[in-house]
N, C-alpha and C positions, 0 to 999 in steps of 0.2 A: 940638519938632517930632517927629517921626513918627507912623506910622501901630499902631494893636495890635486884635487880635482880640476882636469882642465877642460876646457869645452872641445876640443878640439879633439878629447876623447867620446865625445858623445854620437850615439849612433841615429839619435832624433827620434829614440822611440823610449818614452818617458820611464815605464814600469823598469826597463833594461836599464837606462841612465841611472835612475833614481837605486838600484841593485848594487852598481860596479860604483858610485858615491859611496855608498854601505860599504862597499867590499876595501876600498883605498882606506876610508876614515878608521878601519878594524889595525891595516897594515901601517897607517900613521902611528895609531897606540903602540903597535908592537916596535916600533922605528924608535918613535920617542924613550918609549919603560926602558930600550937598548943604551939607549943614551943615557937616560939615567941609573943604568946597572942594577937594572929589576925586568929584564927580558927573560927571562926564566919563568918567569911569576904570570907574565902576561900570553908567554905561548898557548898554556893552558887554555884559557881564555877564549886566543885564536883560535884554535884546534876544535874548541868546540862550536862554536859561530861558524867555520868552514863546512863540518858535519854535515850542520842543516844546511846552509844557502849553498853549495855545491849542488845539492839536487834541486833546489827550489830555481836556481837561477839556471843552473843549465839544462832542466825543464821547459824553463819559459821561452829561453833561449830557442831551444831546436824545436817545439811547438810554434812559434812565431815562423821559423826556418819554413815550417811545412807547411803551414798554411799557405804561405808566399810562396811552394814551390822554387825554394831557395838551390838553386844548381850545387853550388858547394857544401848541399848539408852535411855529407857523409867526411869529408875533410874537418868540416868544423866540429861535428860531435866525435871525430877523432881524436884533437886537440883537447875537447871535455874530456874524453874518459880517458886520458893519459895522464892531466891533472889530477883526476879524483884518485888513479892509481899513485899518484907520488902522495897525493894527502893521506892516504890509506898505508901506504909504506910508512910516512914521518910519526904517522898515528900508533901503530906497531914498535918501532922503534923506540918511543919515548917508553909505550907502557912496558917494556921488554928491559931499557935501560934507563929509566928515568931520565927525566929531562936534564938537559947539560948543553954548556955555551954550544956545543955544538949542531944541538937543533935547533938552536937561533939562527944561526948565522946559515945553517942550511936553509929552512925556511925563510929566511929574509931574501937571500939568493933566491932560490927558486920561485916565489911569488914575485918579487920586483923583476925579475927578468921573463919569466914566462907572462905572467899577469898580465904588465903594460906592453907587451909586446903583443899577444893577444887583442886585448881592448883597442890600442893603439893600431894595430893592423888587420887581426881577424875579424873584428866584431866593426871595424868601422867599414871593410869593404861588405859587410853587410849590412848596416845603416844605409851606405850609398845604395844598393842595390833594392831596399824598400824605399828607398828617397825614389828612384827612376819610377817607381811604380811600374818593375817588371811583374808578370803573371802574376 
């Protein structure tokens, strides 16, 4: 089990790379503590690390976007704030019913398949698009 960093997810722009490293190495822990039957313990954890870096990273994110005059911004800060809305749901949920296997395994779901799928496709066809050195 877990998750590790490939280059192939890197978008070439370091502040960004060095972010979505942070952000995989958070969802390794919560992968692994799953494995070892202390993923309960470690959402906590998550939830609040996501908190901060959700605005910080998808800040830099769509700041970089605009600067570059990035055609797809409004696509892609759609994708953010869709995210920050289910971390904001899971966030609700747990304080509502305390945490339970099944905001693991929600949360495991939904970052490993949004996440690298994102990083893996959204954020790389924007890496290439600052690689072209369009506008």
């Amino acid at each position: 089990m877990g998750i590790q960093w490939r280059d192939s997810l890197s978008i070439g722009v370091e502040a960004i790379d060095n972010q979505h490293k942070e952000l995989l190495l958070r969802f390794d822990r919560l992968l692994n503590a799953c494995q070892a039957g202390q993923g309960i313990g470690e959402l906590g954890k998550l939830q609040a690390f996501l908190e901060e870096y959700v605005h910080t990273h998808f800040n830099d994110e769509e700041a970089l976007q605009r600067k570059h005059s990035y055609p797809d911004y409004e696509t892609h800060r759609a994708e953010h704030l869709y995210f920050v809305e289910q971390i904001n749901k899971l966030k609700r949920e747990t304080q509502q019913e305390g945490v339970s296997t099944h905001h693991v395994v929600e949360t495991n779901n939904m970052l490993l398949k949004w996440l690298l799928n994102h990083i893996s496709k959204v954020d790389t066809k924007l890496g290439a698009f600052l690689k072209s050195g369009s506008p």
